[in-house]
C-alpha positions in Angstrom: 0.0 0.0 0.0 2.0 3.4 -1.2 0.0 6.4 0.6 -1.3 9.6 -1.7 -0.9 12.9 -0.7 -4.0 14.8 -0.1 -5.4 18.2 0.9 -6.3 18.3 4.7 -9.7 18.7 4.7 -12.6 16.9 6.4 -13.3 14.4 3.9 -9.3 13.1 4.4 -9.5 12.7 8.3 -10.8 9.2 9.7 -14.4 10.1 10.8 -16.4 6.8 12.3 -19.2 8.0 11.0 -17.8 8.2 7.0 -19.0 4.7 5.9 -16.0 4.6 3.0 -13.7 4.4 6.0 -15.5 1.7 8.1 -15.6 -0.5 5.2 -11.6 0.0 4.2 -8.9 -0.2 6.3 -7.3 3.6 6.4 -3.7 4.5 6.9 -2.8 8.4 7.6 0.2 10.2 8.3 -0.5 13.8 9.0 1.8 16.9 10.7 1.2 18.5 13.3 -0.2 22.2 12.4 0.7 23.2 15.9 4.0 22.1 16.4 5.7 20.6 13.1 7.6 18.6 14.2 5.5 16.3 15.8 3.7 13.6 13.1 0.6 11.7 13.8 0.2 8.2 12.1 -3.2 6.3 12.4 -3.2 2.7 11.2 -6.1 1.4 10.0 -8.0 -2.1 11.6 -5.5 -5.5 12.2 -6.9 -8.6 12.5 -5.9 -10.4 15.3 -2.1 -12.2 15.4 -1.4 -9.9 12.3 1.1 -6.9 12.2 1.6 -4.1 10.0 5.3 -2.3 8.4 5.2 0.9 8.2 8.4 2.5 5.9 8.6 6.1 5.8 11.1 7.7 3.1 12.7 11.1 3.7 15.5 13.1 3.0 16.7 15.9 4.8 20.2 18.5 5.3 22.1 17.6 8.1 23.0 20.4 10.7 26.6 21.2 10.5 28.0 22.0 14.3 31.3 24.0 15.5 32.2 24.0 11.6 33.3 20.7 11.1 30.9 18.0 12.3 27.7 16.9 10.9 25.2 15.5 13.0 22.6 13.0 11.9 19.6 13.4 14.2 16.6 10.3 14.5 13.6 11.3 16.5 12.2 8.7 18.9 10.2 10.0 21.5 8.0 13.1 21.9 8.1 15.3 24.9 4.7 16.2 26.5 4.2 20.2 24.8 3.4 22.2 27.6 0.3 23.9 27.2 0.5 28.0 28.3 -3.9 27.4 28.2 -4.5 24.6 29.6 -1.4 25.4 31.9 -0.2 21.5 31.8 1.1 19.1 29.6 -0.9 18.9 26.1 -1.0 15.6 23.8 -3.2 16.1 20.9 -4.7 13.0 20.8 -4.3 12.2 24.8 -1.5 10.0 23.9 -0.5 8.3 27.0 2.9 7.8 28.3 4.6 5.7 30.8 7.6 5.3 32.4 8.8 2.3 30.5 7.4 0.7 26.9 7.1 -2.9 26.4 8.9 -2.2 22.6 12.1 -1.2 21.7 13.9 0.1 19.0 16.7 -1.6 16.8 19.4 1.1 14.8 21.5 0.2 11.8 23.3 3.3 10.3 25.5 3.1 7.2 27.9 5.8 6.6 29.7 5.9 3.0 33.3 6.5 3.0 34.0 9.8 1.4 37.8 10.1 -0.3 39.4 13.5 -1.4 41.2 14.2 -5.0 44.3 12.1 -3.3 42.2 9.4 -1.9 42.4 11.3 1.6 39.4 10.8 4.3 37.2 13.1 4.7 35.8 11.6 7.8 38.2 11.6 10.9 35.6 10.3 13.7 32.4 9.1 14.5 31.0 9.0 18.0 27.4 8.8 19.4 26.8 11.2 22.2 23.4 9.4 23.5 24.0 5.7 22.7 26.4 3.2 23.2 27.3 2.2 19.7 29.5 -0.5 18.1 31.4 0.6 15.2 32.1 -2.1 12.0 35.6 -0.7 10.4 35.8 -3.9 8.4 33.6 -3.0 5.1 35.9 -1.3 2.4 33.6 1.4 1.0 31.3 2.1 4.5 31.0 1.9 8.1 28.1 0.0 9.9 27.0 1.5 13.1 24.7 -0.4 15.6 23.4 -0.4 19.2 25.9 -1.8 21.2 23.1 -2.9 24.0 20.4 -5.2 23.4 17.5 -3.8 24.4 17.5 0.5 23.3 14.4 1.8 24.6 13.0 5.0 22.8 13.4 7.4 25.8 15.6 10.0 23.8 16.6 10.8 20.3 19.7 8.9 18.5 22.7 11.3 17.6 25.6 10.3 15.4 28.2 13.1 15.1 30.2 12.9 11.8 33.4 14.8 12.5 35.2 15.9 9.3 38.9 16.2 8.6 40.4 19.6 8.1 41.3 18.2 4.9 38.1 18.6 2.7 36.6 20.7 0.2 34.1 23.6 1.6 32.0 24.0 -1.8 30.2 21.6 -3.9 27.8 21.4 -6.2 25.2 18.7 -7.3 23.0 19.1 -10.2 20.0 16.8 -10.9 17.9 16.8 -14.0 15.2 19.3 -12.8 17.4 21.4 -9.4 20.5 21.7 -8.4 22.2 22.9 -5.2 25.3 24.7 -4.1 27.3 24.7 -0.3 29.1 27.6 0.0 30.9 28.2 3.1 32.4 31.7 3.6 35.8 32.7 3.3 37.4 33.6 6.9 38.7 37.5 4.7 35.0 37.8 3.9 33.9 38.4 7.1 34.7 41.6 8.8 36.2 40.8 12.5 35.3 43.9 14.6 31.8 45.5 15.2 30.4 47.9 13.5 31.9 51.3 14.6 28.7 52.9 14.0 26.2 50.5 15.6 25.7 49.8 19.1 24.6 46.3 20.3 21.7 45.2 23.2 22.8 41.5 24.7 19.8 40.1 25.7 20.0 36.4 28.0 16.9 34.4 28.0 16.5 31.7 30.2 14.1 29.0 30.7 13.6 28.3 34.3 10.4 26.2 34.5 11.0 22.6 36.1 12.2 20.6 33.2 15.2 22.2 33.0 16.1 20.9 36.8 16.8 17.6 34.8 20.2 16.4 34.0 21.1 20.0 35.7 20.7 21.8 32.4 20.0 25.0 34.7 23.1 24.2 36.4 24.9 24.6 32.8 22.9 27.2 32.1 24.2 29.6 35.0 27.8 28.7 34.3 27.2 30.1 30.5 25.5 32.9 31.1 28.6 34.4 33.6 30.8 33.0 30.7 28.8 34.9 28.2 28.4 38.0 30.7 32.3 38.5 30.7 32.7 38.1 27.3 30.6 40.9 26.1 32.4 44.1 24.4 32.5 47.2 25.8 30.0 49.9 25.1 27.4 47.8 24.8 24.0 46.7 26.8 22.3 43.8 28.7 19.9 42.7 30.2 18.8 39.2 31.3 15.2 38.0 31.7 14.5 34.3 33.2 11.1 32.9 32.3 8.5 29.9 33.4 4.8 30.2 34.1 6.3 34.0 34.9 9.0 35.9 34.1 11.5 38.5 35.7 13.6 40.9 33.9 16.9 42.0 35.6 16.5 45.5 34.7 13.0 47.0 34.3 14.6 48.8 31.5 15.0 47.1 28.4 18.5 47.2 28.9 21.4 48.6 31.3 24.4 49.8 30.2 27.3 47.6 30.4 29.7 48.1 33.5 31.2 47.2 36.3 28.3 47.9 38.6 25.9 46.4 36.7 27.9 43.4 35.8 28.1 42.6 39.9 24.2 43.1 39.9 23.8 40.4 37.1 26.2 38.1 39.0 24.3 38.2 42.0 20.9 37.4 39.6 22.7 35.0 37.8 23.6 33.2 41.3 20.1 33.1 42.6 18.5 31.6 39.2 16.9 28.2 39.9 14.6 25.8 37.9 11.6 26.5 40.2 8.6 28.6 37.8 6.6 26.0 37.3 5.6 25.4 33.4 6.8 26.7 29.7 5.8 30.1 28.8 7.7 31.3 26.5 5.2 33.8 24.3 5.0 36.4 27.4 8.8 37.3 27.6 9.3 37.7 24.0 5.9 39.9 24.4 8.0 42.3 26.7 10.7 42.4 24.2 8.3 43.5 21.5 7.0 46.0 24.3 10.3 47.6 24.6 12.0 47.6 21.3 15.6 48.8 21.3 16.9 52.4 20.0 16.4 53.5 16.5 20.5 52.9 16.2 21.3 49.5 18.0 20.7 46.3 17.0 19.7 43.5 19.2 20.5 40.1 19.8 18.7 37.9 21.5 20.2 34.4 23.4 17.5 32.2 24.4 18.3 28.8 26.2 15.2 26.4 26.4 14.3 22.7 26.1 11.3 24.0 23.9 8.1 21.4 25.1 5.4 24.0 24.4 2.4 23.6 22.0 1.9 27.3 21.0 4.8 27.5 18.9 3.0 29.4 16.0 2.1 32.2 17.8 5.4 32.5 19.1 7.0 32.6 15.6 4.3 34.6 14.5 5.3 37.0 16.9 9.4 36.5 16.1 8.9 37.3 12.9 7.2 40.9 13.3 10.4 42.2 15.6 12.9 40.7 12.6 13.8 43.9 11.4 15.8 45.2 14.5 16.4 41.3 16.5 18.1 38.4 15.8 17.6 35.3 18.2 20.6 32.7 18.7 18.0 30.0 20.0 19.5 27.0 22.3 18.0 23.8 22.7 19.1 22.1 25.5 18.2 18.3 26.5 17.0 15.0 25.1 13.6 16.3 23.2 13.4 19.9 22.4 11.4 21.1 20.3 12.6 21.0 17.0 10.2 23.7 15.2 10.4 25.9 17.7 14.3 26.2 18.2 14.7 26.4 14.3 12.1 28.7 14.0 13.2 31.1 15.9 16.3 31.6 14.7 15.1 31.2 10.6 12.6 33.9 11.9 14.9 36.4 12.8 17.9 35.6 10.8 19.8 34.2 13.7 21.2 31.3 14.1 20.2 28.0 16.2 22.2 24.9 17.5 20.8 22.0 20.0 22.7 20.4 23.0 22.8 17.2 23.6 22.3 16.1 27.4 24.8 16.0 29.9 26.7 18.1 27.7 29.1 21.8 28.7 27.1 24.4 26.9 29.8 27.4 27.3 30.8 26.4 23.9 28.6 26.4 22.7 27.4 30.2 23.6 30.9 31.2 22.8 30.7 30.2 19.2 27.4 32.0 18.8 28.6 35.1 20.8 32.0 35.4 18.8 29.0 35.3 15.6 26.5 37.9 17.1 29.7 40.8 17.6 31.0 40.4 14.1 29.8 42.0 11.6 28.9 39.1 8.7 28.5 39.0 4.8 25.5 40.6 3.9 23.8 41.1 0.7 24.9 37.6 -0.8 23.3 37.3 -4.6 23.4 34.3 -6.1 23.3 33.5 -10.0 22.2 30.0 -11.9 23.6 29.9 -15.0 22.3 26.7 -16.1 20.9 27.8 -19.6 17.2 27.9 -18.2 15.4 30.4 -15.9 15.2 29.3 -12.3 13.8 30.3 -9.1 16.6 30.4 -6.0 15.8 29.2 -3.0 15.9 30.5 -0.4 15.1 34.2 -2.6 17.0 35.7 0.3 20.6 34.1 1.5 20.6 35.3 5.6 23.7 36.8 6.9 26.8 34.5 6.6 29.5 34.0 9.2 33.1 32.4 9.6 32.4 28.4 9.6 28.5 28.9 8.1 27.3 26.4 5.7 24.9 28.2 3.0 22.7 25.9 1.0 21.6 27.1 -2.2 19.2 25.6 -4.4 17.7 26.5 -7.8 14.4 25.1 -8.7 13.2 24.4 -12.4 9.4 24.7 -13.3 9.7 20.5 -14.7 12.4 22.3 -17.4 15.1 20.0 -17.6 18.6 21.7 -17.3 20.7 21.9 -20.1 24.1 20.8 -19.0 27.0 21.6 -21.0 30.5 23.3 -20.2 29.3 27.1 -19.7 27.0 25.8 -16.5 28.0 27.9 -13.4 27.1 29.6 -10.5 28.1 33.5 -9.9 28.1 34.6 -5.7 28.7 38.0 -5.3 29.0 40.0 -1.9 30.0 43.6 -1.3 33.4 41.9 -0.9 34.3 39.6 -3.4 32.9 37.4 -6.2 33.4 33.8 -7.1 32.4 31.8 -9.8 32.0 27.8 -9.3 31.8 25.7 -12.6 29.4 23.0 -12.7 31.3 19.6 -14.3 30.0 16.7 -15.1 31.0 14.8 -11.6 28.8 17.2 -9.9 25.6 15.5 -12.1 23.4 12.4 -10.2 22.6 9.9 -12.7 19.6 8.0 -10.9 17.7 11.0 -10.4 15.7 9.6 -7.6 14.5 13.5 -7.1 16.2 13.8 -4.1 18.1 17.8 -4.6 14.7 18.7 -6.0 12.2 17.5 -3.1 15.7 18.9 -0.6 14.5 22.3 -3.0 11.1 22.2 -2.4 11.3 21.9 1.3 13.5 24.8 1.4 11.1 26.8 -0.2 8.0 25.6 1.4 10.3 26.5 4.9 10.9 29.9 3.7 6.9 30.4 2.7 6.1 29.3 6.5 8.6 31.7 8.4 8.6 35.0 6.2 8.6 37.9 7.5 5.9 40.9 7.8 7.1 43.9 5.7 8.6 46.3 7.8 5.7 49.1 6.4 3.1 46.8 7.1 4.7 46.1 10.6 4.8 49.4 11.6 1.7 50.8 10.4 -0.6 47.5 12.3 1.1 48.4 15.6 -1.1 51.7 15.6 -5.1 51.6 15.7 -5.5 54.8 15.2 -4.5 54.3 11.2 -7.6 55.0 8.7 -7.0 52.4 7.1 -6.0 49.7 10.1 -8.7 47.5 8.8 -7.4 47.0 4.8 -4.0 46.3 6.0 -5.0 43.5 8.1 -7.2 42.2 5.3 -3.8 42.4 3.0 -2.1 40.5 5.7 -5.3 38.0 5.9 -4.7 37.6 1.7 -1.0 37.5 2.2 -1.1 34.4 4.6 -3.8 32.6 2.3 -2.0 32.8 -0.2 1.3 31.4 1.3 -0.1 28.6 2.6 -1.9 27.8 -0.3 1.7 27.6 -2.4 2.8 25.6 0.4 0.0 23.0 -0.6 0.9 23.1 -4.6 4.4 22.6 -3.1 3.7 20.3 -1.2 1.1 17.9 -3.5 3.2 18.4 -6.5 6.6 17.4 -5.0 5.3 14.7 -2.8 6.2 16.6 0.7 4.5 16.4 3.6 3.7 19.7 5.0 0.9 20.8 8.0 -1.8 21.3 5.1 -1.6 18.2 3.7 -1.7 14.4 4.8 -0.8 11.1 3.3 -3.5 8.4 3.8 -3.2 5.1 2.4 -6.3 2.8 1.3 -6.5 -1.2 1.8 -10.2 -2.4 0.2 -11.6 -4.9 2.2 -13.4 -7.8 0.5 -16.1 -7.7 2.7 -17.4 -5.2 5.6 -15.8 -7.5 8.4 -14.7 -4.9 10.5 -17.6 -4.6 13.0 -16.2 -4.1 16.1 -13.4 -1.9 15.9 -10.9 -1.0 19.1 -9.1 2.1 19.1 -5.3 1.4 20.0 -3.2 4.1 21.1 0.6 3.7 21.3 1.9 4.8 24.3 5.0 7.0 24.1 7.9 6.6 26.7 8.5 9.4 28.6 11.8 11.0 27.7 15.2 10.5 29.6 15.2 14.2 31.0 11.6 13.7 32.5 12.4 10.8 34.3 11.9 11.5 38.3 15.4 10.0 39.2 17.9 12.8 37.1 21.4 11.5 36.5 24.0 11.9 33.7 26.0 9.3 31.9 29.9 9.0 32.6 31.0 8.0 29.6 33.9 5.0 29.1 35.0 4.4 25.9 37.0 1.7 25.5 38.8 -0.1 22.7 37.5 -4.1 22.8 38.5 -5.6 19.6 36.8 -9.0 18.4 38.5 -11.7 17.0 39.5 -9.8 13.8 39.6 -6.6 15.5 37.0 -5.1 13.3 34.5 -3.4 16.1 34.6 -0.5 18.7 32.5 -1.0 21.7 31.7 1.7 24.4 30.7 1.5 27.8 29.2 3.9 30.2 28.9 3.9 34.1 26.3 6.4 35.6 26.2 9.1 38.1 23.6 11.7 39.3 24.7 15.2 39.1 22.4 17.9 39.9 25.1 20.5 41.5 24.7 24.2 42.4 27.4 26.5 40.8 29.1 28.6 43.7 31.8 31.3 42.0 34.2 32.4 44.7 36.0 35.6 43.2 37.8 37.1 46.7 40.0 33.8 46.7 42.7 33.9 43.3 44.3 30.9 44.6 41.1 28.7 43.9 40.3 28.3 40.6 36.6 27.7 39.7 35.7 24.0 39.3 34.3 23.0 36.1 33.4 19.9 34.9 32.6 18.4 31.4 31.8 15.2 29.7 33.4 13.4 26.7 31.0 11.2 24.8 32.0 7.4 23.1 33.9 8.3 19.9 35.9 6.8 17.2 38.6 8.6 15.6 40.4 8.1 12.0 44.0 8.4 12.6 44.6 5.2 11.0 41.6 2.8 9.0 40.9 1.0 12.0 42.2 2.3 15.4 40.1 3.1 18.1 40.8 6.0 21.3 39.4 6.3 24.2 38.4 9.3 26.0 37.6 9.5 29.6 35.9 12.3 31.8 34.0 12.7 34.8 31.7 15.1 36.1 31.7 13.9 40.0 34.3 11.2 41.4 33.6 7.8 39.5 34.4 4.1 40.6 34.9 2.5 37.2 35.5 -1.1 36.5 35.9 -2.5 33.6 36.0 -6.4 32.8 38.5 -6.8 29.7 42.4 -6.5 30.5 42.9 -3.9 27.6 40.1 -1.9 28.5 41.8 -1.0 32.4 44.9 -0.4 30.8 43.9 2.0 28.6 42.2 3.3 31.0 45.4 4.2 33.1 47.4 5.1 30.2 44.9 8.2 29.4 43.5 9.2 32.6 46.4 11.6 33.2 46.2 13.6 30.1 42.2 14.5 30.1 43.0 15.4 34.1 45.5 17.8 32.6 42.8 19.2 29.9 40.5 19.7 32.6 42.7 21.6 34.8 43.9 23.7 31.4 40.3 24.5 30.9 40.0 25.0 35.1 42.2 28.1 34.7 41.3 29.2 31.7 37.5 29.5 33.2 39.3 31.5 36.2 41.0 34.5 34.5 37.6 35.2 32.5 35.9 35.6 35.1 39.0 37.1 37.1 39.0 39.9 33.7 37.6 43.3 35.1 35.0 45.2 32.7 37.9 47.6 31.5 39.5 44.3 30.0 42.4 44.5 32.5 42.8 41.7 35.7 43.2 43.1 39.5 45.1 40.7 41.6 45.5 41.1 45.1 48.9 39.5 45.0 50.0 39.5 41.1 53.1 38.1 41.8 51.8 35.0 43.4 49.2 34.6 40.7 52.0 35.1 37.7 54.3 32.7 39.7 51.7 30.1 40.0 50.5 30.6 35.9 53.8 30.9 34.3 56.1 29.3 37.2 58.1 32.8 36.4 59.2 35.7 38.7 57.0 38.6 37.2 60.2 40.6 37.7 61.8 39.1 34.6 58.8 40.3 32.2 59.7 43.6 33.4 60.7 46.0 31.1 60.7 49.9 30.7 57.2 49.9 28.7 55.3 48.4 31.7 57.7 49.2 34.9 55.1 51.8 36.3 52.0 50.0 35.6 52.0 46.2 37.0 48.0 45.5 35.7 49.5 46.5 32.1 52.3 43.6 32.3 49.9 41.4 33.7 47.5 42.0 31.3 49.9 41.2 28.7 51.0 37.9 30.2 47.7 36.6 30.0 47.2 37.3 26.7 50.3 35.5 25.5 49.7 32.7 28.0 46.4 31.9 26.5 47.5 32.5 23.2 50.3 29.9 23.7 49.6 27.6 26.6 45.5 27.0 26.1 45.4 27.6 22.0 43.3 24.4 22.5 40.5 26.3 24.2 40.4 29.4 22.1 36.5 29.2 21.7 36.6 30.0 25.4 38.7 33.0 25.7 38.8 35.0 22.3 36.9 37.7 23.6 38.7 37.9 26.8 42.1 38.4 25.0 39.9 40.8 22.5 39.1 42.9 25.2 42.6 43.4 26.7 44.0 44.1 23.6 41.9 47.1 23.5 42.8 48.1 26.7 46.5 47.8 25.9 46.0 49.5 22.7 44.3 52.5 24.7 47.2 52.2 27.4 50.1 52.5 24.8 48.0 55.3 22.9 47.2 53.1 19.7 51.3 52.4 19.1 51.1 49.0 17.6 55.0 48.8 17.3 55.6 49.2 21.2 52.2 46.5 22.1 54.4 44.2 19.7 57.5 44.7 20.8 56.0 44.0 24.2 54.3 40.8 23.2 57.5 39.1 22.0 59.6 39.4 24.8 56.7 38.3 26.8 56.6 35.2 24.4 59.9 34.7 24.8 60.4 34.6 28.3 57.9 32.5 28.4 59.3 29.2 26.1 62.9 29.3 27.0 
C-alpha cells in the first residue's frame, strides 16, 4: 500500500461516521499544524495475530555544528508540549505515556566512505553522544554502526556526530535533471572581524527556568554560560537578562542597562540566585516584553535564548518572532533529550539568527561562545546568487541570511519541470559587497539516478521559507497603531498574504510529494467484505523522555577499545552518576580556581583505518570497572592527560571571570598569581614599557599565555584576549609597534 498525498480537509480525516472508511482499512500520516515537528500516524484495523510495516522515506540537510561536524539526528520519542492554556502538559490526541514501553527500538546506520582528490578521508571520527554504539571498520567502501546494548528503549533521540577532517573541500555542487544545489561556506577574509563602529549592540539572555530544566542539571549549565557569556561581552554595549517559566522576571526593568562594572556585579548576583523553580513553559510572554520595549532606532539586538522548547503554542510564538525581525536576531539554544525542534529552528530562521541544539549531559559554554563570537561580528551581507544553467530558475531561499566564519549556506535553484541543459558554460556566480566567485558545474557534480532527491531537498526549502517569512517592515509598523484610517485593509492584505502562502505551500507540497501541516498522506487497503464490525481504538503509548524521568542523572561515559576476533568493532561503555550541582563562584579567593566539569561522549577517531581512542571524563568522582584487561589499561594510560585538559580548561575559566570590565585583571597578590601561571618571577617580564604600571604587564602575560599555553580552548577566551588588547592598545595610545614589541619578549620569556 503506497499512501497519496492529499489536501487536509474533512473528507481526508478518519471520521467513524464516513461509511467509506469503516468498510476499508485507512492509513494516515499527517503533521502536526501546531507544532511541526510532531507527526501523527493512524493505522487502519488489524486482524488479530497480524502486524503491519510501516516504511517512511525522507531526506533531509544535516546540521553542521562548531564548523566541522555533521550531526545526523533520528527522533524517537515526543516530549509532553506544555500547554500555556490549559497550563499543563498537552498531547493532541491524549496520547498516554509511561515510564517504561514494552517495545524497543533496533538502529543500523550506514555511513559511506568519502575520499578526497588524493584518496584522503574526509571523515576523521564518528561518535554517538546518547548511545552506546559499536562501530564495524571492516567494510571497504562504509562503516556500519549499531546499538551496542540489546535492548535500546526510545526514551531520547539517537545522535551520530560525523566529524570531518580539516582536509576537505568547503564547496560543492550537485546538479540533478530538474534542481541543483550549491554549499558555499564563507571565506574567513570575507567576514569583517570587529563591530560595527557605528552600531551599538543590546545582549539580551533568556533563560528557561520552569522545572524541566532541573533535569540532567541543564540549569546548572545554564548559569555557568551565562557568567561566561556575561564576561565576554564588548564594551560599550547593553544587557539585560530575563529568566522565564509560568512568569517571568527581567533584571532591569529597563530594556536594557548599560554595560559596566556595577551592573555586571548586579547580574552576577541574579545570575547566582537563578533556579529551575517557575513551574511550566511560557515562552510567548517574555518575547511579548521584548516586542514591548524595542531597542533604540541605532542599536541592534541580539537575543540568546536557552530552552528545552516542550510548548504547544509555537505558532504564535513565531508569529510574533517574525514581526520584531527587522531590529532582532535570536541565537536559539536547545538544551536536552527532546526539544522542540520547530520551535528552536524557528526562531532563529525567523529572525535571521542562528540555532544549535545540545545534547544532554553536555558543557554548553561552547557552545554560547561560538554564537557570541558570531552575534559581535559584523557578517556577509547582501549575498546574490546567480544560476547559469541555460534555463530560468527560481533560487531558494530568494533571500541568503547573513553569513558567518564556519557557516554552511545551501543554495538551491528550482526548475518549473524544465530539464537543465548541462554543458560546459554551467555555473554559478556569488557575489557579496566583498568579493565574487564563480563555481563551474562539471559533469561529476551530475546524479545519474535521479531519484529526485536535490529537488524534493528544494522544495522543502522553499515551502520552509513560505512558513517563516517575515511581515514587511511598512506593514509592521503601520498594524502596531489603531488609530490608522485604514487599520482594517491592511489586516485584510495581511489576511490575503497568509492565504496565499499557505496555499503555495499545498501546490508545493502535493506536487513534490512533501509532507507539509496542510496536507496528509493516507493510504487505502479495500476490504473484500465489511468484516470490520467491532473496531478498538489502540493508542501507542509513548515513553517518557530520559530528562523527565523522576530519578535525574548523567552518563559518565567509558569508551573503551575491545577488539573482536578480527579486530574489526569498537564498543563503548558507560557507568552512571547523578549530578544535579549548584554552581558557587568564589571571586575574593585567586588561589582557587573555579571548578568545572565536562563530559566526553563514546567516539571513534580516524587516525589510521581502523584504530580506536578512548576518552575518559567525569563530572563527579567515579568508581569505574571495567572487565576486559585492555580496557583497564587504557584506562590508566589516558587518565592523566584529560585530568591535565580539565585543569587547562579550570584556569582558563578562572582568568575570564577574574577579567575586570575595562578588559584589564586586578590581583590582590600578582606576583603569586603570575608565579603560579607561568612558574616565572614577574620581575623578569619587566621592562621599561610596563615598569610603572603592573596590571599592564599582567595583562599582557595573559594574553600571551592563553594565546600559547591554552590555544586548545580558544572558543573560550577569544573575547577575553579581544578585550585586553583594547585596553592595551588605549594604554600605549594606539602604538602598535611598542604593544608588539611587548608581546614578543613576553613570548619569549615564556618558552625558553
Amino acid at each position: 500500500i503506497i499512501a497519496q498525498l492529499r489536501e487536509k480537509n474533512h473528507d481526508t480525516q478518519i471520521n467513524s461516521n464516513n461509511n467509506f472508511y469503516q468498510k476499508h482499512d485507512t492509513y494516515l500520516l499527517e503533521q502536526d499544524e501546531k507544532s511541526q515537528d510532531n507527526f501523527i500516524i493512524n493505522v487502519g484495523a488489524l486482524p488479530p495475530s497480524k502486524e503491519c510495516v510501516i516504511i517512511i522515506s525522507y531526506v533531509t540537510e544535516l546540521d553542521l555544528i562548531q564548523g566541522s561536524i555533521i550531526r545526523f539526528v533520528i527522533p524517537a520519542t515526543i516530549a509532553p508540549r506544555y500547554s500555556p492554556q490549559k497550563k499543563g502538559s498537552l498531547s493532541r490526541l491524549n496520547t498516554k505515556y509511561i515510564q517504561s514501553t514494552p517495545y524497543i527500538i533496533q538502529f543500523r546506520c550506514r555511513i559511506e566512505k568519502i575520499y578526497g582528490p588524493n584518496q584522503e578521508q574526509y571523515i576523521a571520527r564518528l561518535n554517538s553522544p546518547s548511545h552506546l554504539v559499536d562501530i564495524d571498520l571492516s567494510m571497504d567502501d562504509a562503516y556500519m554502526i549499531t546499538f551496542a546494548q540489546k535492548h535500546t528503549y526510545l526514551d531520547r533521540d539517537i545522535l551520530l556526530d560525523i566529524k570531518l577532517s580539516d582536509k576537505r573541500a568547503n564547496t560543492f555542487i550537485v546538479l540533478e535533471s530538474n534542481a541543483a544545489m550549491a554549499a558555499v561556506t564563507p571565506f574567513e577574509e570575507d567576514c569583517y572581524l570587529t563591530l560595527d563602529s557605528k552600531q551599538t549592540n543590546e545582549f539580551i539572555f533568556i533563560l528557561d527556568c520552569s522545572k524541566s530544566m532541573k533535569n540532567e542539571n541543564k540549569i546548572g549549565f545554564a548559569r555557568e554560560a551565562m557568567l561566561l557569556f556575561l564576561k565576554n561581552l564588548p564594551n560599550n554595549c547593553y544587557f539585560n537578562i530575563i529568566k522565564f517559566g509560568t512568569k517571568y522576571d527581567c533584571l532591569f526593568n529597563e530594556s536594557t542597562a548599560f554595560y559596566n562594572s556595577i551592573n555586571v556585579r548586579i547580574a552576577e548576583k541574579f545570575i547566582s540566585q537563578i533556579r529551575a523553580d517557575l513551574g511550566g513553559t511560557e515562552i510567548l510572554a517574555p518575547l511579548q516584553w521584548l516586542e514591548r520595549h524595542p531597542p533604540q532606532t541605532d542599536r541592534a539586538r541580539q537575543v540568546f535564548l536557552l530552552t528545552d522548547g516542550e510548548v504547544s503554542n509555537v505558532s504564535e510564538v513565531l508569529e510574533l518572532c517574525r514581526s520584531m525581525a527587522s531590529s532582532t536576531r535570536i541565537f536559539s539554544f536547545g538544551l536536552g533529550a527532546t526539544p522542540s525542534r520547530s520551535l528552536v529552528k524557528g526562531l532563529a530562521r525567523a529572525t535571521n539568527g542562528r540555532f544549535v541544539f545540545i545534547p544532554p549531559n553536555t558543557n554548553i559554554d561552547i557552545y554560547i561562545e561560538e554564537q557570541l563570537r558570531k552575534a559581535i561580528r559584523r557578517c556577509i551581507t547582501n549575498i546574490r546568487v546567480d544560476w547559469n544553467l541555460g534555463i530560468n530558475v527560481e533560487n531558494v531561499p530568494n533571500e541568503l541570511p547573513p553569513a558567518y566564519i564556519d557557516d554552511r549556506l545551501i543554495i538551491y535553484a528550482l526548475t518549473n519541470n524544465q530539464t537543465i541543459p548541462f554543458n560546459h558554460r554551467s555555473s554559478i556566480e556569488i557575489r557579496t559587497d566583498q568579493s565574487y566567485y564563480r563555481l563551474g558545474i562539471t559533469d561529476s557534480d551530475r546524479i545519474t539516478n535521479n531519484n529526485k532527491m536535490i529537488e524534493r531537498l528544494a522544495a522543502k526549502a522553499l515551502i520552509l521559507q513560505l512558513e517563516h517569512c517575515k511581515i514587511s517592515r511598512t506593514t509592521q509598523k503601520k498594524v502596531r497603531f489603531e488609530d490608522i484610517a485604514d487599520n482594517d485593509s491592511l489586516k485584510n492584505e495581511i489576511i490575503r498574504s497568509k492565504q496565499y502562502r499557505k496555499q503555495r505551500i499545498i501546490d508545493l507540497s502535493l506536487r513534490y510529494n512533501i509532507l507539509s501541516p496542510y496536507t496528509v498522506f493516507i493510504g487505502i487497503e479495500k476490504s473484500l467484505a465489511d468484516k470490520h464490525i467491532n473496531r478498538i481504538l489502540r493508542e501507542v503509548p509513548i515513553q517518557i523522555v530520559a530528562d523527565d524521568q523522576p530519578i535525574q542523572s548523567t552518563e559518565t561515559v567509558l569508551s573503551s577499545s575491545r577488539k573482536s576476533v578480527d579486530g574489526t568493532k569498537a564498543t563503548t561503555f558507560t557507568n552512571q552518576q547523578s549530578v544535579d550541582k549548584p554552581v558557587h563562584i568564589e571571586r575574593t579567593r585567586e588561589d582557587v580556581l573555579l571548578s568545572r566539569h565536562s563530559i566526553k561522549n563514546n567516539n571513534w577517531q580516524s587516525n589510521s583505518p581502523k584504530h580506536v581512542s578512548l576518552h575518559y571524563h567525569t563530572s563527579t568522582p567515579v568508581k569505574s570497572s571495567v572487565t576486559t584487561q585492555n580496557s583497564y589499561s587504557t584506562l590508566a594510560t589516558h587518565h592523566d592527560e584529560t585530568h591535565s585538559v580539565t585543569h587547562d580548561k579550570n584556569i582558563v575559566y578562572y582568568l575570564i571571570h577574574r577579567q575586570d570590565d575595562d578588559g584589564l585583571w586586578h590581583f590582590i597578590s600578582p606576583r603569586k598569581t603570575i608565579k603560579e601561571l607561568t612558574g616565572k618571577s614577574l620581575s623578569v617580564f619587566q621592562s621599561s614599557e610596563t615598569s610603572e604600571n603592573t596590571k599592564i604587564l599582567v595583562a599582557a602575560i595573559i594574553i600571551i599565555l592563553l594565546e600559547t599555553k591554552f590555544i586548545a580552548l580558544q572558543s573560550m577566551w577569544i573575547q577575553t584576549v579581544g578585550k585586553a588588547r583594547q585596553s592595551l592598545m588605549y594604554y600605549f595610545n594606539n602604538n602598535w609597534q611598542k604593544l608588539i614589541v611587548l608581546f614578543r619578549n613576553i613570548r619569549m620569556i615564556l618558552t625558553n
